[in-house]
C-alpha positions in Angstrom: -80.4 -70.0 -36.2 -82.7 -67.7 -36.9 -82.8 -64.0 -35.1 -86.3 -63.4 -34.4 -85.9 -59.7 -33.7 -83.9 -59.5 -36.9 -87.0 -61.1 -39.1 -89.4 -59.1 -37.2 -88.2 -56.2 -37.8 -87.9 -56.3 -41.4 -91.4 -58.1 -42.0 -92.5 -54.9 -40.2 -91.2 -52.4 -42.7 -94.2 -53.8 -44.8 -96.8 -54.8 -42.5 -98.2 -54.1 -38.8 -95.5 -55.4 -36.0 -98.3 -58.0 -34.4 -98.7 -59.5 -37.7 -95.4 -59.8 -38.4 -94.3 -61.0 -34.8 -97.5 -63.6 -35.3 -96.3 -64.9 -38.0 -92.6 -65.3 -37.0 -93.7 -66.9 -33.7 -95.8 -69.3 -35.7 -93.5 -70.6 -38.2 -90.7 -70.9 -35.7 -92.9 -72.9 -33.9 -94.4 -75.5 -36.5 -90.3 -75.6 -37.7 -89.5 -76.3 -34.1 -92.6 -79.2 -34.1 -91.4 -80.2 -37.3 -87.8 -80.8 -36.3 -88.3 -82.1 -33.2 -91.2 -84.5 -34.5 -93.6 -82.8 -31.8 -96.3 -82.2 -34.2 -99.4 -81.0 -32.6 -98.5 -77.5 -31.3 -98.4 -75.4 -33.7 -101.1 -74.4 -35.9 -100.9 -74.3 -39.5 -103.8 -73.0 -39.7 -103.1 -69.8 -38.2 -99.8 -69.2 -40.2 -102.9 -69.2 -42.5 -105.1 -67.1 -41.4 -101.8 -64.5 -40.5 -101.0 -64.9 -44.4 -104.3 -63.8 -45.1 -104.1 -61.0 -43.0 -101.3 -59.7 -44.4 -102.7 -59.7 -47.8 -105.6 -57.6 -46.7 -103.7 -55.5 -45.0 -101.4 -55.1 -48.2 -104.5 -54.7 -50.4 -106.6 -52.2 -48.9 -104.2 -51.2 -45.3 -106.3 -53.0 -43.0 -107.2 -56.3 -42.4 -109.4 -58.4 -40.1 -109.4 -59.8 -36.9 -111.1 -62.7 -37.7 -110.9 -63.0 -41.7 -112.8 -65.2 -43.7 -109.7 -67.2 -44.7 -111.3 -70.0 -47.4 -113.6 -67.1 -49.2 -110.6 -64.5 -49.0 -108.1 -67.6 -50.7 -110.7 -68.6 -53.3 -110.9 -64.9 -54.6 -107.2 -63.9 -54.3 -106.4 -64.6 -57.7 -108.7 -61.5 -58.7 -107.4 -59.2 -56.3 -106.0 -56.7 -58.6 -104.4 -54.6 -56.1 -101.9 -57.2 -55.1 -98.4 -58.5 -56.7 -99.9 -60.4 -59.2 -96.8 -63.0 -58.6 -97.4 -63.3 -55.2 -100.7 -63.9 -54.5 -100.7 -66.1 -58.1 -97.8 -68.4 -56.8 -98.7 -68.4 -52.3 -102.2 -68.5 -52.3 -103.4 -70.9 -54.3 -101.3 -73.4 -52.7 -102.9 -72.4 -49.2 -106.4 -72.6 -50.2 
């Protein structure tokens, strides 16, 4: 089981607490959906759009409310300013 508080929290030493409370709240969900084969509820497309706006918020310390999430994915590759590894191997795969 995994402690939400827990995950939070340490998500939160490198990013803003909503984003990383969003994102928690939306992958336990989808894995809840996903185990319970009650697909519909969650939205994969906002685990998305959180992803992206972590990686803005990574890159340049802020992010948006309402990102442009295919034009951000289609340029992350030349985003110099973050992990190369990370937004190389995630990203990609999102977009």
């Amino acid at each position: 089981m995994v402690d939400k508080p827990k995950l939070v929290a340490a998500l939160a030493k490198s990013i803003p607490q909503q984003l990383a409370t969003d994102l928690v709240d939306d992958f336990l969900q989808l894995r809840q959906d996903v185990a319970t084969s009650t697909l519909g509820r969650a939205s994969g497309g906002k685990i998305i759009e959180t992803v992206v706006q972590i990686l803005q918020q990574l890159e340049s310390g802020k992010h948006d409310a309402k990102p442009n999430v295919d034009g951000y994915l289609l340029q992350v590759e030349n985003k110099t300013t973050l992990d190369e590894g990370f937004a190389h191997l995630c990203c990609p795969a999102c977009a």
